[in-house]
C-alpha positions in Angstrom: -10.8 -32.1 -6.5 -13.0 -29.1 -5.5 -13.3 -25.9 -7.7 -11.3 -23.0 -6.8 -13.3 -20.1 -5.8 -11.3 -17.6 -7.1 -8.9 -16.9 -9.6 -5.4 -16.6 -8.9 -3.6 -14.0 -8.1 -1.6 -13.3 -11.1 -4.7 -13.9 -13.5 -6.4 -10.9 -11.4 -3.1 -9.3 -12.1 -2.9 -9.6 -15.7 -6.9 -9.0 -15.7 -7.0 -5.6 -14.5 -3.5 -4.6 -15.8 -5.5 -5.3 -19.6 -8.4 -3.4 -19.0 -6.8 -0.6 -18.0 -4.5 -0.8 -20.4 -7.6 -1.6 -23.2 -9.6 1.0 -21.6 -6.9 3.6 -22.0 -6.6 2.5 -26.2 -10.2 2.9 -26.6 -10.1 6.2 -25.1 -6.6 7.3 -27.3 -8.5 5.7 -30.3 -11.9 8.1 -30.3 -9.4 11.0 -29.3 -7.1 10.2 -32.1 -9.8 9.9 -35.4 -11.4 13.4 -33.5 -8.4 15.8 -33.8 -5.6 16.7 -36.1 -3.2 18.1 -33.1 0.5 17.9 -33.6 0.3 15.6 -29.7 -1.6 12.6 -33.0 1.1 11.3 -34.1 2.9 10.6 -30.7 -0.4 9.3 -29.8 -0.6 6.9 -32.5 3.2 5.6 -31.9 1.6 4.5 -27.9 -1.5 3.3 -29.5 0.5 1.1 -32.0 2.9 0.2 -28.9 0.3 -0.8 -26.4 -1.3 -2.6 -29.2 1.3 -5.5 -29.7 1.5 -5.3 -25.9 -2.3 -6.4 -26.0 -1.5 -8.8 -28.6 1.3 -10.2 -26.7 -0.7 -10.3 -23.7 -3.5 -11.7 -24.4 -1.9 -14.7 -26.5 -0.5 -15.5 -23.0 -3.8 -14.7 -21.1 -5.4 -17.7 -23.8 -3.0 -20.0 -22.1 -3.2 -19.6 -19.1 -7.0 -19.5 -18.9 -7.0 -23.0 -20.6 -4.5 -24.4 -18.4 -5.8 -23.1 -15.0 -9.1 -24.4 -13.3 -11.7 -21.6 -13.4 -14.2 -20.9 -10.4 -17.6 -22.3 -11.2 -20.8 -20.1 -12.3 -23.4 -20.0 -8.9 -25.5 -23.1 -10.0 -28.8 -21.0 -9.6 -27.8 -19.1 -12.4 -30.2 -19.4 -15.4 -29.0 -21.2 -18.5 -29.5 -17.5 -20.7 -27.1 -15.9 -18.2 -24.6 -18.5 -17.9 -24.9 -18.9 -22.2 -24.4 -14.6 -22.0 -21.6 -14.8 -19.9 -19.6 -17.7 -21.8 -20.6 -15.9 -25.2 -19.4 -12.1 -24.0 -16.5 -14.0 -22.9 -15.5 -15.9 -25.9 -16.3 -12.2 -28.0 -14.4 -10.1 -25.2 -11.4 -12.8 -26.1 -11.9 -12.6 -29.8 -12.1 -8.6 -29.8 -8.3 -8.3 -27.9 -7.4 -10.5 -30.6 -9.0 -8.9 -33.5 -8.1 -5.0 -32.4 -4.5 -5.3 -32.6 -4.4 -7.2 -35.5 -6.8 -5.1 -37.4 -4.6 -2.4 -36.5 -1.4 -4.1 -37.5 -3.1 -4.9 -40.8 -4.1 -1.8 -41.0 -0.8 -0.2 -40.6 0.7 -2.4 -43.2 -2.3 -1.6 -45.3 -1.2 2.3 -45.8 2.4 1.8 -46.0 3.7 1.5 -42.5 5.6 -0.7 -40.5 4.4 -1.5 -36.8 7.5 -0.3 -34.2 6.5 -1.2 -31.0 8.1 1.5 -28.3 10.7 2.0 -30.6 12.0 -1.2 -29.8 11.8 -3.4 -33.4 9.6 -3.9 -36.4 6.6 -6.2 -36.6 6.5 -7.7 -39.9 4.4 -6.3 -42.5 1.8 -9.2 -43.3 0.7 -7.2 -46.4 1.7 -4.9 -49.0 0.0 -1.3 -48.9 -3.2 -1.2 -50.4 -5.5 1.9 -50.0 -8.5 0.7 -50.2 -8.0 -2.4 -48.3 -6.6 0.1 -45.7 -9.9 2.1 -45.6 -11.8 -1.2 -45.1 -9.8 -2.5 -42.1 -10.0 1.2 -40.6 -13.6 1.3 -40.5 -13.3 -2.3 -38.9 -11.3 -1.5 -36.4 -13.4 1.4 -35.8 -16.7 -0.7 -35.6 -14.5 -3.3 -33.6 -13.7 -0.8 -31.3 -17.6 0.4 -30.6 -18.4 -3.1 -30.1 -15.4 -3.5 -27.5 -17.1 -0.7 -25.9 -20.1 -1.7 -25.9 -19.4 -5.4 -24.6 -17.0 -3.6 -21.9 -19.9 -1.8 -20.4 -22.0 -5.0 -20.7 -19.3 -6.7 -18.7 -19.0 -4.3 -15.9 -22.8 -3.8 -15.5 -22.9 -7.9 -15.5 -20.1 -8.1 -12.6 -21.7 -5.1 -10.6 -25.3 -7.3 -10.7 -22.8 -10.0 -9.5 -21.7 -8.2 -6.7 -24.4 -5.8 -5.8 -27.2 -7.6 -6.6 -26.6 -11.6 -6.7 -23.7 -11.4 -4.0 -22.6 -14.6 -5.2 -19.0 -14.4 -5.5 -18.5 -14.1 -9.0 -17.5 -10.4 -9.0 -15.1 -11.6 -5.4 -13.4 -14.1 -7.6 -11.9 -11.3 -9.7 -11.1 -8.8 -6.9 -7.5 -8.9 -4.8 -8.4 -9.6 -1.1 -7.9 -6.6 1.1 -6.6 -7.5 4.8 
């Protein structure tokens, strides 16, 4: 059985629906900590929303990307790049894990209950603390500069993919245009 060359269609799907989505946190995030505008607090209610939604989605992303066949790394490429990309993959994965539930913890942490779109309650998984709530806001805000950070990494890696290599790594992530 040969190795697909790309990745399905509803894996690009849920792919670029997440980083926009991710992207658009980040951004929210540094706006949020910068100003004390009355627009905050709506803003935080859609940060805390699309958080769970992350949360949500990328629980589901984890199984699908273990169940599905993924297109192979161009052979040529040399073993630091191919350990690079497995690594930023495995922290990319392990920051849309740790984000929301930082921020969940966090919530919890200062009192506050989780209500995703005004929908239900998440559970609180601990009891308010305030100090404990200061520490897991300055990790989520370190998380989230290292998100950043790995972000750019990742698009600069996919644009050398494309531009540069033109090996079909950067293709295998794209929707086919007729």
């Amino acid at each position: 059985m040969s190795k697909p060359q790309n990745f399905p269609q509803t894996y690009k799907l849920l792919h670029w629906a997440m980083a926009f989505i991710i992207l658009s946190m980040l951004f929210l995030g540094v706006s949020m900590v910068q100003s004390l505008a009355g627009w905050q607090h709506t803003a935080i209610h859609w940060h805390q929303s699309f958080g769970a939604l992350v949360l949500l989605l990328v629980v589901f992303r984890l199984i699908i990307r273990f169940t599905i066949q993924n297109p192979p790394l161009p052979q040529d490429l040399p073993i630091f790049q191919v350990f690079m990309a497995k690594a930023s993959h495995v922290t990319l994965y392990a920051l849309m894990l740790a984000m929301p539930i930082l921020g969940w913890l966090m919530q919890n942490a200062n009192g506050l209950m989780v209500e995703p779109f005004g929908l239900f309650y998440l559970p609180n998984l601990i009891e308010p603390d305030l100090a404990l709530y200061g520490l897991l806001r300055t990790l989520h805000g370190y998380a989230a500069w290292l998100f950043f950070a790995l972000i750019l990494l990742h698009i600069g890696a996919a644009l050398y993919h494309g531009w540069v290599r033109r090996d079909g790594v950067l293709r295998s992530m794209l929707f086919k245009s007729k």
